[in-house]
N, C-alpha and C positions, 0 to 999 in steps of 0.2 A: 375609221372602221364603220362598217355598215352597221345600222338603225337592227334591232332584233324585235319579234312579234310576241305579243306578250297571247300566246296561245294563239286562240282562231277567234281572240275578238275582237279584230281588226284592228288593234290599238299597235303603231308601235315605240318603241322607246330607247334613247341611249344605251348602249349594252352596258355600261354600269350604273345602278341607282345609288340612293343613300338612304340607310337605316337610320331610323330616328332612334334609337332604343340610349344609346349613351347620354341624349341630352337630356333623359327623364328621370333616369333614373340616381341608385343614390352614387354620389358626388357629383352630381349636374352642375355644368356651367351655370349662372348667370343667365337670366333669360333673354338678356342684352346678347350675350355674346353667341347663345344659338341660335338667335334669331339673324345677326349675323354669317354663319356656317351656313345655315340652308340657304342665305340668299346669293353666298358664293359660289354653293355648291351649281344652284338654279341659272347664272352667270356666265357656269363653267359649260353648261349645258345640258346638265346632268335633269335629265325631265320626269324619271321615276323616282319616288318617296314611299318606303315603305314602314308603317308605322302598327302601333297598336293600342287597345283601349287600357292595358295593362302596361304602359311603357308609364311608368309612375312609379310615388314610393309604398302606397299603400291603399284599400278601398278611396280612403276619402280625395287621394288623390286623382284619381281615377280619371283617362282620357288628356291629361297633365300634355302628352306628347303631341297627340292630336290636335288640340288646341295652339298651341306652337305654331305647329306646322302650317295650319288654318293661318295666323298671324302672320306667320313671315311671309306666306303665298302672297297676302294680301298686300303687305308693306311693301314685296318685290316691286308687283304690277310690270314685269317683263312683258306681256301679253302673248305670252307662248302657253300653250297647255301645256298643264302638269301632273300626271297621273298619280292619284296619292292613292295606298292598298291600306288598307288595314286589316283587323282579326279582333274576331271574339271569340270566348270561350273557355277564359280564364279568370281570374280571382288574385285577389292580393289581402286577403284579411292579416291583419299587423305586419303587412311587406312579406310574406310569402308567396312562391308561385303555385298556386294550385288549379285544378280542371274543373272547368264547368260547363256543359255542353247542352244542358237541357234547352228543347228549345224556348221553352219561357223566358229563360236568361239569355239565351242568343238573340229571341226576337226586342227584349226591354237594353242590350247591350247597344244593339246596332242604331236604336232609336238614339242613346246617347251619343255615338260617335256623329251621327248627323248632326246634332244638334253641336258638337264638340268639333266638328269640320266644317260647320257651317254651310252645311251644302243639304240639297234635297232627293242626292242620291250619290252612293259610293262608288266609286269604279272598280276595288274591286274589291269584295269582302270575303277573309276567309277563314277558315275555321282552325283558329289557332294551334290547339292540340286535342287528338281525342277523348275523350273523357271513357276511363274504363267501366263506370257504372252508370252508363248511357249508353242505349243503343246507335251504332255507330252512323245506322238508317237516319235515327232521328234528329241527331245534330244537323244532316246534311239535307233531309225534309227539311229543319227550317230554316236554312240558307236559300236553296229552293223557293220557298213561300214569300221569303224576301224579296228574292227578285222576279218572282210574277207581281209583287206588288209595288214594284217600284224602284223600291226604296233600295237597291246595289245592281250594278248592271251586270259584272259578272264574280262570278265564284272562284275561288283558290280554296288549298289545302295545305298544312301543315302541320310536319314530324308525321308523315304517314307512311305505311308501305304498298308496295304494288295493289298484293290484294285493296287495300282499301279505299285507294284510286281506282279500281276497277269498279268496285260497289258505290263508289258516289259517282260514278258517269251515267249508272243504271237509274240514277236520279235527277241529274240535273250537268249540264255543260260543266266542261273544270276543264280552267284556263290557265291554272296556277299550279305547281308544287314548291312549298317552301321548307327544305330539311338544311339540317347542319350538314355543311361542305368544305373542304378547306384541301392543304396541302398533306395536312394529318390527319384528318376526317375522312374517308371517303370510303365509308358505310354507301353512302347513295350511290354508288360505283359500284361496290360490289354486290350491294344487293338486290341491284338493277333496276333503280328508280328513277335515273339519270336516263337510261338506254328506254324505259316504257314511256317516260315521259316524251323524249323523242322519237317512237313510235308513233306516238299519240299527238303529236303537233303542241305539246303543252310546255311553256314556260316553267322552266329549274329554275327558284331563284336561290342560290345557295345562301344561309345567314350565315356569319362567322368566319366570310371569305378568306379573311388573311389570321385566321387563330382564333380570335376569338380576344373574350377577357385572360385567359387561363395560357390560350397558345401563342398570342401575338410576337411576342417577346423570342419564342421559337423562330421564328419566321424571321425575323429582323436578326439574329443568329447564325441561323443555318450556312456554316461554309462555303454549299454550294450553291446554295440563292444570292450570298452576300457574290460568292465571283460573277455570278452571273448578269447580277445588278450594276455592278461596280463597272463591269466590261459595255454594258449595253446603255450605260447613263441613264440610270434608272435606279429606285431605292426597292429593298425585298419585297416591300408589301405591294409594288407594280408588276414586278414579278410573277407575287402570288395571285393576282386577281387575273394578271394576262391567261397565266397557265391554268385557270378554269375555263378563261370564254373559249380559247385553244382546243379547249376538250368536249365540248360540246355544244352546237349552232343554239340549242335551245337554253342554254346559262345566260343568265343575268344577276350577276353578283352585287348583294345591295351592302358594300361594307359601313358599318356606324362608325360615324365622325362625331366628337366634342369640340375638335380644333379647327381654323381655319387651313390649318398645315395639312391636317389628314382628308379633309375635302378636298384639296386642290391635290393633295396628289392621286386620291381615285377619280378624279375628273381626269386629269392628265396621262391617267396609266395608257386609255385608248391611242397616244398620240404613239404609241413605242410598239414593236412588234416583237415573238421571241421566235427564234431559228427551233427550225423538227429537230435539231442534234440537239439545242436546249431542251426542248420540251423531252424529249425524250430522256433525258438525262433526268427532270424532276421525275418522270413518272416515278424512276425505281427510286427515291427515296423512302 
């Protein structure tokens, strides 16, 4: 399967990445063993990682994923570039998820993840979720200021809607959208976030590609994915990541792996294709 454009900033990348989010948080493998996953994943040729400052169990934990990621890049040493994404904007005081958008805390967050990726600029940083008692201007001013200064080359967004992708382009390039997507998700379908992003040349990357925490277990059920899998030698969850990139040239589905089993099978989803009589078949579930 062809290489997809992660927006118009000239970068591109395997059409499936890998989410860091399971290896940080709470019931995290072993730091042995994810550091293991991502270097299989990286192996597999999987060259997008996308992560967060908040993929942890709590403040003091903080950047817990990023760091990882940093480690295994380096233990790899494949010599292939690796496009790592992250996001600020959030909060974890005693393991909860809460918003924080101000730019003082976006501009002292992102300094951490540099310093937590080991690197002297991010490729691409974006603005995890909006904060409702922040001007929605001013998160995305200091993303912005960011990268006039350097320090992230370019911008994403996420859990946003059209409108509010329209109002952060009046500020700054956005290269990114990152909303929940899935086989039973797809709000970003109908509320045309999917269709504007692809107007716009911009990277979907859907999180929660194949369910999520809550729906996976769906998905690895469903009748009609199980026939569909089972006929085309393939398991649901290839299924499900196929029948996103199928629906959109601008989809890049980053599903989170803990195991080595679930990395290699979304490294290996790309090697299978699904018939328009399948696809069309998921659509109406």
């Amino acid at each position: 399967m062809n290489r997809r454009q992660l927006g118009h900033s000239g970068i591109s990348v395997n059409p499936i990445g890998l989410g860091g989010m399971p290896m940080s948080i709470q019931g995290r493998p072993e730091t042995v063993q994810s550091i293991r996953v991502i270097c299989l994943a990286l192996d597999k040729g999987i060259d997008f990682i996308d992560t967060a400052d908040v993929y942890c169990l709590d403040n003091d934990d903080i950047g817990h994923n990023e760091r990882l990621i940093a480690q295994a890049i380096k233990e790899w040493g494949g010599g292939t570039p690796v496009t790592v994404a992250t996001k600020g904007g959030m909060n974890r005081p005693n393991g909860a998820w809460t918003t924080k958008g101000d730019p003082r805390h976006l501009k002292k967050a992102c300094e951490a993840s540099l310093k937590a990726l080991d690197t002297d600029c991010i490729d691409l940083y974006q603005l995890h979720d909006p904060d409702e008692h922040v001007p929605f201007a001013d998160s995305v001013g200091a993303l912005s200021e960011l990268k006039q200064r350097g320090k992230v080359r370019h911008i994403g967004l996420s859990n946003v809607s059209v409108s509010q992708i329209k109002e952060a382009q009046g500020i700054v390039e956005i290269v990114s959208v990152q909303n929940k997507c899935n086989l039973y998700d797809r709000e970003a379908f109908k509320e045309g976030v999917v269709g504007y992003c692809e107007k716009e040349g911009i990277a979907f990357l859907p999180y929660s590609p194949v369910g999520g925490f809550r729906k996976h277990k769906r998905t690895g059920r469903d009748p009609l994915i199980q026939e569909i899998a089972g006929r085309s030698n393939m398991n649901p969850y290839q299924v499900a990541l196929l029948w996103l990139l199928a629906a959109s040239p601008v989809m890049i589905p980053i599903p989170g792996a803990s195991r080595l089993e679930s990395a290699r099978s979304s490294a290996d989803a790309i090697k299978h294709v699904l018939s328009a009589k399948d696809i069309q078949r998921i659509n109406f579930i």
